[in-house]
Structure formats: structure tokens, C-alpha cells
N, C-alpha and C positions, 0 to 999 in steps of 0.2 A: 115789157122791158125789165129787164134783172136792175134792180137797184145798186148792186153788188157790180159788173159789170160798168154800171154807167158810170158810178162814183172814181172808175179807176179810168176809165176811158176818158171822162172829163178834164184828169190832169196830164192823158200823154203818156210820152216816154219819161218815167220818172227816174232821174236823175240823183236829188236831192231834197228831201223832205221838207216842207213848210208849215208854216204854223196851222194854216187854211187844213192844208190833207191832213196833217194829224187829228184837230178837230172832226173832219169828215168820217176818217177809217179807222180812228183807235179811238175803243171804248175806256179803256184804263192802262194805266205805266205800274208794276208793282215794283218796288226797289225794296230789294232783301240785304241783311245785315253781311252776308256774306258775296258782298258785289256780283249775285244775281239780278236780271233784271227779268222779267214776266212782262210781255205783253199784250193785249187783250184787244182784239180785232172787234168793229163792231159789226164785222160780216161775216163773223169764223166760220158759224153753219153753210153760209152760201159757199164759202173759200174752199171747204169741205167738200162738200157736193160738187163741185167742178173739180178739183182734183181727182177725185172718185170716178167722174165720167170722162177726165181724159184719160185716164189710166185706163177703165174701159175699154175705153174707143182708139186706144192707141195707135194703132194700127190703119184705123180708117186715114187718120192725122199725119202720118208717115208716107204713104201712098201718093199723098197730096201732092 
């Protein structure tokens, strides 16, 4: 089982963020002087690699 997966599966259709998921899927908040905000997934690599393989598989996914 993908950890990455299960962690977003677990909360559903998400809606509106909670304290519980934020702790779960965000590693870090950066807040920059110039009202940027950064923020830091604690699953970016997995997040990464599934985007990469639907983009891939595009195709298969659309067929569907």
C-alpha cells in the first residue's frame, strides 16, 4: 500500500483542511516577507511520481 495514497484516501473528498490533515501531509508552512507562502508536502516525491505516471498513462486513463 502507498502511504501517500492511503493518507489522502483516509480523509475523503476533501473539502476543507483540518488540523489532523495538515499535520498528516504537510511537512513545513514557509511565510516570506513578501506575502509568499511555500509549502512543503510530506509526500512531494510520491506526489511527484504519480503525476509522472498519469501523465504517462494518460491515455490508458481516458479510455476508461
Amino acid at each position: 500500500e502507498n502511504a501517500f495514497l492511503a493518507a489522502f484516501r483516509k480523509h475523503g473528498t476533501i473539502t476543507e483542511l483540518t488540523r489532523p490533515m495538515i499535520l498528516e501531509l504537510v511537512k513545513a508552512i514557509h511565510v516570506y516577507d513578501n506575502n509568499h507562502i511555500e509549502i512543503e508536502l510530506n509526500f512531494r516525491d510520491e506526489y511527484a511520481r504519480l503525476i509522472e505516471y498519469l501523465d504517462m498513462n494518460k491515455d490508458t486513463f481516458e479510455s476508461a
